[in-house]
NUGU-319544 format. One record per residue (C-alpha): residue number from 1; x, y, z. Coordinates in pm, whole numbers, plus 32768, in hexadecimal, padded with zeros to 4 digits. Each point is the difference from the previous one (the first is absolute). Layout:
! NUGU-319544
(atom NUM; (X; Y; Z)) ...
END
This chain:
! NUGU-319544
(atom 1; (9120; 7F0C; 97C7)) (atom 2; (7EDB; 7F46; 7F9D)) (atom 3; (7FB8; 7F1F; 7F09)) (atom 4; (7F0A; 800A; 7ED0)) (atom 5; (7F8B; 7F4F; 7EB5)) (atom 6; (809F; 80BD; 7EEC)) (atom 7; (7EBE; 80D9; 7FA9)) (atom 8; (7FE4; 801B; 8177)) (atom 9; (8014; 8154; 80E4)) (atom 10; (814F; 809B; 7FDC)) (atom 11; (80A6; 7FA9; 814B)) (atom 12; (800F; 80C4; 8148)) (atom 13; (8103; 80E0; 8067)) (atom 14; (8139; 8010; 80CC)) (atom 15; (8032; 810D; 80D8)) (atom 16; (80F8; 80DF; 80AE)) (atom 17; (8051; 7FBC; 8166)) (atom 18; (7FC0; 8173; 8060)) (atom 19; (8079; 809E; 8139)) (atom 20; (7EE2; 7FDB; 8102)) (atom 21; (8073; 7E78; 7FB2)) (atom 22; (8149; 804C; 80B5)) (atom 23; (8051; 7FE5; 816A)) (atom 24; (7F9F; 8154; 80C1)) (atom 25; (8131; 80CA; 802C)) (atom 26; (811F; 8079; 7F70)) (atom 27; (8126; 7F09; 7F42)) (atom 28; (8104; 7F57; 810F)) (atom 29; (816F; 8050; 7F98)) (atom 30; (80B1; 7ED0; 7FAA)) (atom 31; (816F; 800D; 80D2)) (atom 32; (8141; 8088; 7F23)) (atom 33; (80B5; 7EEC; 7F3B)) (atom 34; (8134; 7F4D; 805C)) (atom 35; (8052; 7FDD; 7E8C)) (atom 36; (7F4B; 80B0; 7EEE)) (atom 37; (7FFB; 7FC2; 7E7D)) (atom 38; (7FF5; 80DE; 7ECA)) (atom 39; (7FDC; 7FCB; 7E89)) (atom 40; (807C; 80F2; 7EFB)) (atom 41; (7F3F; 8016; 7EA5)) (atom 42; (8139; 7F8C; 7F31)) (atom 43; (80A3; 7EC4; 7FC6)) (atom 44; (8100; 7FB3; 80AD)) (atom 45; (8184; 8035; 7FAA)) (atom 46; (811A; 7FE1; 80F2)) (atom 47; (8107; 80E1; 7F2D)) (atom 48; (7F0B; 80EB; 8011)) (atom 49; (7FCD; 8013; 8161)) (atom 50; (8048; 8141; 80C8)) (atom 51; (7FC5; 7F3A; 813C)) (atom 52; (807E; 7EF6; 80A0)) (atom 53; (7FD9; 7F01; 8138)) (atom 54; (8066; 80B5; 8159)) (atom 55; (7F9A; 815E; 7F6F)) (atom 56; (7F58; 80C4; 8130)) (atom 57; (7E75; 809E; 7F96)) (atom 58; (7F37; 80D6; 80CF)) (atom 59; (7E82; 801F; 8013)) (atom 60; (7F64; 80B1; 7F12)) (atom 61; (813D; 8038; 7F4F)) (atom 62; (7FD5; 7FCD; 7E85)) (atom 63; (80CD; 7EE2; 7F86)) (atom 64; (8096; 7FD5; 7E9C)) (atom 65; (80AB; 7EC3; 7FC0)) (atom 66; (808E; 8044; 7E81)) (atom 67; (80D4; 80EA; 7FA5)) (atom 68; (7F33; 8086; 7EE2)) (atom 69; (7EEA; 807F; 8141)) (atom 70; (7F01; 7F65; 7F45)) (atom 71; (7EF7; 7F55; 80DF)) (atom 72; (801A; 8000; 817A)) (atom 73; (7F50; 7FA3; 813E)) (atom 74; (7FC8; 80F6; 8168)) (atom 75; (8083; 7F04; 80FF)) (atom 76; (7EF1; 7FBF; 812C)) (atom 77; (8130; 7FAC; 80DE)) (atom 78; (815F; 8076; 806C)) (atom 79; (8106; 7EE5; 7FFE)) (atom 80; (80C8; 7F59; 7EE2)) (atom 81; (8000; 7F71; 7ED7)) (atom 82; (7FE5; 7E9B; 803B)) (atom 83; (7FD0; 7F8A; 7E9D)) (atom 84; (7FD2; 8050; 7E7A)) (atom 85; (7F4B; 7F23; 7EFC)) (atom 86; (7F32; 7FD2; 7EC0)) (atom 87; (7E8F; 7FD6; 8042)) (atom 88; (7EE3; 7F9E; 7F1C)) (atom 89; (7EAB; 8069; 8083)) (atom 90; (7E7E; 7F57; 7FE6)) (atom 91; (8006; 80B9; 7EA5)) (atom 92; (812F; 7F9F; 7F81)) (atom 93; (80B9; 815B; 802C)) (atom 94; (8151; 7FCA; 801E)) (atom 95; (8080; 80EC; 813F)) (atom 96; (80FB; 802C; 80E5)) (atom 97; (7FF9; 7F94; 8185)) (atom 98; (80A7; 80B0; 810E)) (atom 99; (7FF7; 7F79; 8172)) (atom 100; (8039; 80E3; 8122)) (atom 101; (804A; 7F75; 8170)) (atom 102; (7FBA; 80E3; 80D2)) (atom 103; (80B9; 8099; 8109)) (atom 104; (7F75; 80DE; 80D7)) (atom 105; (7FF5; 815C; 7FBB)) (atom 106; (7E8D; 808D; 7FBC)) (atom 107; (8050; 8164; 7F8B)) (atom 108; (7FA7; 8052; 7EC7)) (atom 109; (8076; 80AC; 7EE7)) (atom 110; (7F75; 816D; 7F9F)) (atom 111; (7FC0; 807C; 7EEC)) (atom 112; (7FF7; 81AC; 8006)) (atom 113; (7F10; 80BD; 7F80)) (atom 114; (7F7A; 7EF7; 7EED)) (atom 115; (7FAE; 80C8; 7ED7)) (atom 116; (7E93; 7F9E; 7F5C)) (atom 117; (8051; 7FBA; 7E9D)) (atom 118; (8025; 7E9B; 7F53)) (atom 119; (818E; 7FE3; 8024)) (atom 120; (7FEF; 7FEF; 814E)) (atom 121; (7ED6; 7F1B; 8038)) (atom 122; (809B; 7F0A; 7EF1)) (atom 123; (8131; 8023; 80C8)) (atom 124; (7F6A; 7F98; 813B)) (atom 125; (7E77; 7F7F; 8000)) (atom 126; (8037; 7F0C; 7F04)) (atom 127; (7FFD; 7ED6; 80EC)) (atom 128; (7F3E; 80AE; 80FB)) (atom 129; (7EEA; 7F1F; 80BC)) (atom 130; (7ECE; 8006; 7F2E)) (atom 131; (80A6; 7FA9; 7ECB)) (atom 132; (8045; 815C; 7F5B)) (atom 133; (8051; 8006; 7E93)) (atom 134; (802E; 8163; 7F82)) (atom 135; (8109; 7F6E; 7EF6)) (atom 136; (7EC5; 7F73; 7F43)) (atom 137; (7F6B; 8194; 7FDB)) (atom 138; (8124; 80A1; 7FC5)) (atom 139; (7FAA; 80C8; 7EA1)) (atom 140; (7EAA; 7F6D; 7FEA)) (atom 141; (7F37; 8151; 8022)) (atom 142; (7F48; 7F80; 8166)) (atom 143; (7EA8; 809D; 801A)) (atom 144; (7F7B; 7F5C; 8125)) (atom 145; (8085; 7F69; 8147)) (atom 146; (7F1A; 7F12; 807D)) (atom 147; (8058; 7F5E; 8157)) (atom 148; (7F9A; 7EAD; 8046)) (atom 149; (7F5D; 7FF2; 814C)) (atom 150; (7F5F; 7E8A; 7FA2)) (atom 151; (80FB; 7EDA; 8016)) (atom 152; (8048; 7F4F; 7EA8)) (atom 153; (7FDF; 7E9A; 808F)) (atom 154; (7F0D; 7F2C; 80DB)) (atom 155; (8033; 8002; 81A6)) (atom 156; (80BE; 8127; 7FC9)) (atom 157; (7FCD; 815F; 80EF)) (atom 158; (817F; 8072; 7FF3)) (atom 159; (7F6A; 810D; 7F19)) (atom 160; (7EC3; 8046; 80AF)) (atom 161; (80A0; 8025; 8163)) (atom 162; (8100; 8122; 7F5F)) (atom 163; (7EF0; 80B3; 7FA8)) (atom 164; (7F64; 7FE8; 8181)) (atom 165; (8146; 8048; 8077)) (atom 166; (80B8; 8101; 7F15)) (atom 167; (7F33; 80D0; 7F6B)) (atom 168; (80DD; 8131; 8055)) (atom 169; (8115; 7F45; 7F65)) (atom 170; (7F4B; 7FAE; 7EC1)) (atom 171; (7F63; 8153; 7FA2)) (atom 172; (814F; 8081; 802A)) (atom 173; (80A6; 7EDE; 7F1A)) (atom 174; (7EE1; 8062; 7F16)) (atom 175; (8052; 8177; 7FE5)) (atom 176; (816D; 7FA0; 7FBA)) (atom 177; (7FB3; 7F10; 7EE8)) (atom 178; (7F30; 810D; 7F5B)) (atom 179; (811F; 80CE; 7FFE)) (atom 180; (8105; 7F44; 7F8E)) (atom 181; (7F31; 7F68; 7EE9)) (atom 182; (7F4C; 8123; 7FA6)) (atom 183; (7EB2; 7F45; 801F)) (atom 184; (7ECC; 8103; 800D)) (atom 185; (7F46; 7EDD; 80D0)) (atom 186; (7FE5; 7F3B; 8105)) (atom 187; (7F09; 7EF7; 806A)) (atom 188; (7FF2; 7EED; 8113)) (atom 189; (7F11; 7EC6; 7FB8)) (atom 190; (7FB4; 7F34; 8139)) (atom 191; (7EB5; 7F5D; 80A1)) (atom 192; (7EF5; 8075; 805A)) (atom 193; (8016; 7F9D; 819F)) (atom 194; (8172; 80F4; 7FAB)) (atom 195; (7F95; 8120; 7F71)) (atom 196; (7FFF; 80DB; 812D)) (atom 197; (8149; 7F90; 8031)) (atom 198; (8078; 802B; 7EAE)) (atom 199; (7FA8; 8149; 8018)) (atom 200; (80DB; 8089; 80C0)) (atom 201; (8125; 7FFC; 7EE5)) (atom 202; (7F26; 8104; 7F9F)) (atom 203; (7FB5; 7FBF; 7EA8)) (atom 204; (7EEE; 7F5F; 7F39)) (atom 205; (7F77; 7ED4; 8071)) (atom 206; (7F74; 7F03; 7F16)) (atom 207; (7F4C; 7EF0; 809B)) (atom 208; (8086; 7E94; 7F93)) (atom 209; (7F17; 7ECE; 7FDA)) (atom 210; (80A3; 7EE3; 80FE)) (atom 211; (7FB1; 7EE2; 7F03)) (atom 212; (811E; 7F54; 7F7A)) (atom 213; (80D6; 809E; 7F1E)) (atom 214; (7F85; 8140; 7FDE)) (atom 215; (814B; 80B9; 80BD)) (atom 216; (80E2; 7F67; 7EFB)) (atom 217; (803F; 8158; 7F08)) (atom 218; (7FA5; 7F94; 7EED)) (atom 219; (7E84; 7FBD; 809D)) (atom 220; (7FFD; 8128; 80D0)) (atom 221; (8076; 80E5; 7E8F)) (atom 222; (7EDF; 7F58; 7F87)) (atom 223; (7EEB; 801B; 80EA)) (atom 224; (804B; 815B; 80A6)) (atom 225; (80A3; 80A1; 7F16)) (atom 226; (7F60; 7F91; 7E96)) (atom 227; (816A; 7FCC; 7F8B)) (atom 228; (804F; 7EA1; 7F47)) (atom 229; (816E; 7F88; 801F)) (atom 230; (8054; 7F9A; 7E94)) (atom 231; (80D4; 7E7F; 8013)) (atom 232; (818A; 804D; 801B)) (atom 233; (7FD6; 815D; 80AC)) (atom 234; (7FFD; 8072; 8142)) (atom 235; (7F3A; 80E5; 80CE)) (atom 236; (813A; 8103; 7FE4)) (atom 237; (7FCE; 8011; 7EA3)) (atom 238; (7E99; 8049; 802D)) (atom 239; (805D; 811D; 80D8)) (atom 240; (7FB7; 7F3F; 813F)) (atom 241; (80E8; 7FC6; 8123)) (atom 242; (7FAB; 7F14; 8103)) (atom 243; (8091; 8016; 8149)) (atom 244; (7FAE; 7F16; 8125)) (atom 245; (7F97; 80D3; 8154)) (atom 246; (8153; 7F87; 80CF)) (atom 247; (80CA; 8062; 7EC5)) (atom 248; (7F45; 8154; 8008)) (atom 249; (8044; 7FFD; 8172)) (atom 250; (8174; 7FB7; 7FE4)) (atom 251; (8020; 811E; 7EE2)) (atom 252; (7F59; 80C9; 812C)) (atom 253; (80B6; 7FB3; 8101)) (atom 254; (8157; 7FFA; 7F3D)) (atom 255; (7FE0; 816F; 7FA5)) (atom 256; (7F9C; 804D; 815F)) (atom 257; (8113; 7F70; 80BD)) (atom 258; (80F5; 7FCD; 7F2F)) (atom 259; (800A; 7E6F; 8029)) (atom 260; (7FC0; 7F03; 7F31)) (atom 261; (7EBA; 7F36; 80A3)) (atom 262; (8086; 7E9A; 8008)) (atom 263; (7ECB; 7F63; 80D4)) (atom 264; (7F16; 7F2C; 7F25)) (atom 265; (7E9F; 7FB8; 8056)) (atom 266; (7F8B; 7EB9; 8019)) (atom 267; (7ECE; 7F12; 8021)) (atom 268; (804A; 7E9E; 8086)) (atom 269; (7EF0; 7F04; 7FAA)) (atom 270; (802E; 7EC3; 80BF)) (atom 271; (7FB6; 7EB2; 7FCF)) (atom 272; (7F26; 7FB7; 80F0)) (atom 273; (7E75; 8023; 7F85)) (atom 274; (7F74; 810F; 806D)) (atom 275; (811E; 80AF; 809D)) (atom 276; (7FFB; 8188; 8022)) (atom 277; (80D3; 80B7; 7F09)) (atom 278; (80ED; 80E3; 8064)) (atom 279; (80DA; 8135; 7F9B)) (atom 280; (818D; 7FFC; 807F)) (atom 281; (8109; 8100; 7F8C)) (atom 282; (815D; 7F6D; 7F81)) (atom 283; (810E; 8085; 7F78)) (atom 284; (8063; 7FC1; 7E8C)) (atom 285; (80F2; 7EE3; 8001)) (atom 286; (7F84; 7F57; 813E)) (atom 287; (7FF6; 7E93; 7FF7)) (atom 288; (7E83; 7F98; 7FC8)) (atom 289; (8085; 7EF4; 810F)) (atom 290; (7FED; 815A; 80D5)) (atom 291; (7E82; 804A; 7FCD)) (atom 292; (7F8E; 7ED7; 8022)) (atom 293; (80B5; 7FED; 8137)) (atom 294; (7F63; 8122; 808A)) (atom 295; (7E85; 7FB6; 7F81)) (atom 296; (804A; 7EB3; 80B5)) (atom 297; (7FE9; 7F22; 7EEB)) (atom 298; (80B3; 7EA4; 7FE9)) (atom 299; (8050; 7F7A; 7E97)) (atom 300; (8034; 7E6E; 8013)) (atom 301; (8081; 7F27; 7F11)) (atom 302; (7F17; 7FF9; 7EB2)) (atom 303; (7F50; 8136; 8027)) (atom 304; (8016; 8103; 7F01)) (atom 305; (8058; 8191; 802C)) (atom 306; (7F84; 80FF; 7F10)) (atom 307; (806F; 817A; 7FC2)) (atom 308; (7EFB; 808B; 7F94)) (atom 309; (7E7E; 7F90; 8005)) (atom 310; (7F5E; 7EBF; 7F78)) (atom 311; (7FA1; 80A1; 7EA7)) (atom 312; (8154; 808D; 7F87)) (atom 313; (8120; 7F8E; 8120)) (atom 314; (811C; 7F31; 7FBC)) (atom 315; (805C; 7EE0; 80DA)) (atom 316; (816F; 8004; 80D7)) (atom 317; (80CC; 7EFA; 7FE8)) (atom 318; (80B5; 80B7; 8170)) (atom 319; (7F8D; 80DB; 8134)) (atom 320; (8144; 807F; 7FD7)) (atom 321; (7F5E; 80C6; 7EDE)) (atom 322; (8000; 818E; 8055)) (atom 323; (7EF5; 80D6; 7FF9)) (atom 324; (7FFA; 80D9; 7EBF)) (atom 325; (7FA6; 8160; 7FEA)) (atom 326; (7E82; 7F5B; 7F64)) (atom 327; (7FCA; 7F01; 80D9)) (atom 328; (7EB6; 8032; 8063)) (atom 329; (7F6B; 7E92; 8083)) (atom 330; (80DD; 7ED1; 8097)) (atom 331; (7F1B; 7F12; 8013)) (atom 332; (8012; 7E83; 808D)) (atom 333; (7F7D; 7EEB; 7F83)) (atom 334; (7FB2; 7E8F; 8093)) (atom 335; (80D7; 7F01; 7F5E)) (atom 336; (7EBB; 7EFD; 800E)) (atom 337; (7F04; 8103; 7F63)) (atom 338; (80BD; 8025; 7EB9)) (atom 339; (7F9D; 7FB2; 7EEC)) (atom 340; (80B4; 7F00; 7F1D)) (atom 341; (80FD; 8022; 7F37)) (atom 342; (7F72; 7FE0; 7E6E)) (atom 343; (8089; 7FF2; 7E9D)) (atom 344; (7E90; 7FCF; 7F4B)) (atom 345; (7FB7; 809B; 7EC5)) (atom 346; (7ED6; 8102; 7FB8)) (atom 347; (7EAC; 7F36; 8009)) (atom 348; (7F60; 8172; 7F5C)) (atom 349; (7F0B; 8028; 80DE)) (atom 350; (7FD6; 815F; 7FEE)) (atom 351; (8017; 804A; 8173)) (atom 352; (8146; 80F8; 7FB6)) (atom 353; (7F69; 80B4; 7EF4)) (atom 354; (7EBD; 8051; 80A5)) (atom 355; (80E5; 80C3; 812A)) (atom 356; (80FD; 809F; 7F46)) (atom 357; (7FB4; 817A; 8056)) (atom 358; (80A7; 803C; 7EA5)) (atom 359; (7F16; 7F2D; 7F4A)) (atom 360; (8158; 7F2B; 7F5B)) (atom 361; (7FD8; 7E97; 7F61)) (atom 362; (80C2; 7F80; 80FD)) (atom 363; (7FB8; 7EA0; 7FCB)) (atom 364; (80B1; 802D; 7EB2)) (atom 365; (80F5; 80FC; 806C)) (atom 366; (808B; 7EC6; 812C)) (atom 367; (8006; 7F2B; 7EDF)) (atom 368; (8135; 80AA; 7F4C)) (atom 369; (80B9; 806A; 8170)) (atom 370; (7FFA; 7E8B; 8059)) (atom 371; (80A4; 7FAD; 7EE7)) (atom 372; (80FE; 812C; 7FDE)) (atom 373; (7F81; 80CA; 7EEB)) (atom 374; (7FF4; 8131; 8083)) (atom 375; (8019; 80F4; 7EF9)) (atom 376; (7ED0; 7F43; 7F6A)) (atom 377; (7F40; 7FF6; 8129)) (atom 378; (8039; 81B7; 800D)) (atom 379; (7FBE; 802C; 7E9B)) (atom 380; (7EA9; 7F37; 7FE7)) (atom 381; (7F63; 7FC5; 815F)) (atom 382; (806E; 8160; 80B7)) (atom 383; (80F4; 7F65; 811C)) (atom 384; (806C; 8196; 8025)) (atom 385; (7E84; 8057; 8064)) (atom 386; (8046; 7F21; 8142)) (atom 387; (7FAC; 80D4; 8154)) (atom 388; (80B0; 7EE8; 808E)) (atom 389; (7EB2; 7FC0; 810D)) (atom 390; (8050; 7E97; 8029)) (atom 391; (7E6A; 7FC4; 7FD3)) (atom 392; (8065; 7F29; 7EE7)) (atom 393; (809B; 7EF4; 80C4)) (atom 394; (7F35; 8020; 8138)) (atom 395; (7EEE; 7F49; 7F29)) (atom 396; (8088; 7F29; 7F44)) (atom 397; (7FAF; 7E96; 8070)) (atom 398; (8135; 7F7A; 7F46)) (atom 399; (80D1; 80BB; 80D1)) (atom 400; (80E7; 8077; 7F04)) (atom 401; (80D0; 8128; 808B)) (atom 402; (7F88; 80F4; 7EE1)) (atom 403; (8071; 813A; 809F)) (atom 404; (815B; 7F85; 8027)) (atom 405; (8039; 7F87; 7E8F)) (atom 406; (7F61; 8184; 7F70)) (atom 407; (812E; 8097; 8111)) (atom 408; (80DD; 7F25; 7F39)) (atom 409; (7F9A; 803F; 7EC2)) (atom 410; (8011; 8177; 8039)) (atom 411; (816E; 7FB6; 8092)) (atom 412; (8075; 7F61; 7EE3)) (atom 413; (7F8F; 80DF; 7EEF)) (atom 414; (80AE; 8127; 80DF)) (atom 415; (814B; 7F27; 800D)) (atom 416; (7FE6; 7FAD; 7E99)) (atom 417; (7FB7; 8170; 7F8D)) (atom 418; (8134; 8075; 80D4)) (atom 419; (80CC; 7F3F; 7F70)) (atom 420; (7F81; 8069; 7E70)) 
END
């Protein structure tokens, strides 16, 4: 990003890695896991628990560890139960983690005849790789599936090489998600070096600028579709569901064969300068140790692991970390190349509110979140019209980490309206 006098030229843009970026080939698998972990979207309760340590799983077996058989996980592994415990997330979600050692055992579980209607994919696809959330359009009227062939962060391809690689698997997902949400539409966006690709899902194909963040949904409603996201809502309740292409390729390949998909695609961006991205396939609940293992990359004291891309990823405080089912990017970074550590206040410079694609006083808005008035900081300055790009802090030469404190603003005024 450069840099410019305040009346200067507006600055120039990041861009998508797209997939001619990528090493020439198809993904490499990543081997299967000695020990895999899974998080359930609930907190955690031991009375509650329908499962216990030394129960036996099964791959692809869906696994329901309270009694009520709300939330559950499709286990990537046959073994046991080695372990249940609370777990708080980057976010602040309180969840549930379940650790699997695995023992051998690689057949996996059926199911027969899957019927294509929304019970059954909430029953099974929720966790799916790809990061499929039907939950979020159940009753929302959907109008148009639009698959996401562009990946939502920096360095990423995971998205970009299903596409090249799936494309049977997608337009199939895609004909099933019409049907069980009774969506009259269906659209892929994706770049422009893609599109022959992309259409082989066969539906439409809209081509997607690869400047930085136009794939977030919110951007792409906006500049392809002439459809503005009002603050507080989301694309479901604008008729809009957005599905990732390996999500759409799970649904596909789900109703196909009957399994649950439990390989995630991933890009591994090492630390070295100039090193060659490249694509590996893991299975949800791997260790990231495991990936990094197989892309050959050594993590020494000091240096700092990201899931996710440099915009909106979250640091991990353990390679012991799994793989979720939206892990698109594990990326490395050099313990002497980071930046330091800073606690300085907003010099208002500007440089935030001149990138915010959704044109917020953000400045003002960072204000308020640094000093925990959040409810403020929504009501006057917009912190719900937040894309969550990351652009924000990317230029701001005070280093304040802006993106994190508007994810913890929007945390807290969830927590404190559950709890009204």
């Amino acid at each position: 990003m450069t840099k410019r006098p305040f009346f200067g030229i507006a600055p120039k843009k990041l861009s998508y890695t797209v997939v001619s970026d990528i090493r020439a080939g198809s993904s490499e698998d990543v081997p299967a896991p000695r020990k895999a972990v899974f998080f359930v979207d609930r907190p955690f309760n031991a009375p509650a628990l329908a499962l216990a340590s030394g129960d036996t799983v099964a791959r692809g077996a869906v696994i329901r560890p309270y009694k009520d058989g709300e939330g559950y996980f499709v286990c990537s592994v046959s073994g046991q139960v080695s372990g249940i415990a609370p777990y708080t997330d980057a976010r602040g979600r309180k969840q549930t983690s379940v650790t699997v050692e695995a023992k051998g055992g690689e057949e996996r579980q059926t199911v027969a005849g899957p019927a294509q209607d929304l019970a059954t994919a909430l029953g099974h696809l929720e966790n799916c790789p790809g990061g499929l959330k039907l939950s979020r359009a159940n009753g929302k009227g959907i109008k148009t599936v639009v698959v996401l062939g562009m990946d939502q962060d920096l360095f990423s391809t995971a998205a970009q090489q299903v596409v090249r690689d799936f494309g049977a698997e997608i337009a199939a997902g895609v004909g099933a998600l019409k049907k069980i949400l009774g969506a009259a539409d269906a659209v892929m966006v994706a770049p422009a070096a893609l599109q022959k690709d992309a259409q082989a899902a066969g539906v439409e194909v809209k081509v997607l600028s690869t400047a930085y963040p136009d794939a977030l949904p919110a951007l792409v409603m906006s500049k392809l579709f002439n459809a503005t996201l009002p603050a507080g809502s989301s694309p479901e309740d604008a008729g809009f569901f957005f599905v990732t292409a390996e999500a759409a390729a799970s649904v596909g390949a789900f109703f196909k064969t009957g399994r649950v998909p439990d390989e995630k695609m991933i890009t591994v961006v090492p630390k070295e300068s100039g090193a060659k991205l490249q694509n590996f396939r893991a299975r949800v609940g791997a260790p990231v140790a495991d990936v990094l293992a197989a892309a050959n990359v050594v993590v020494n004291g000091g240096d700092r692991v990201v899931l996710g891309g440099p915009m909106r990823g979250a640091a991990l405080f353990s390679t012991d970390q799994p793989v979720l089912p939206d892990t698109d990017v594990i990326m490395v970074q050099a313990g002497e190349t980071l930046a330091e550590i800073s606690d300085n206040p907003c010099i208002n410079c500007g440089d935030c509110v001149r990138v915010c694609p959704a044109k917020m006083a953000v400045n003002m808005l960072i204000r308020y979140l640094e000093n925990g008035q959040y409810r403020p900081a929504a009501d006057l300055y917009d912190l719900f019209s937040c894309v969550e790009c990351g652009l924000c802090a990317f230029v701001c030469p005070a280093r304040i980490p802006i993106l994190q404190y508007i994810m913890l603003g929007k945390h807290e005024i969830a927590v404190e309206e559950a709890q009204a």
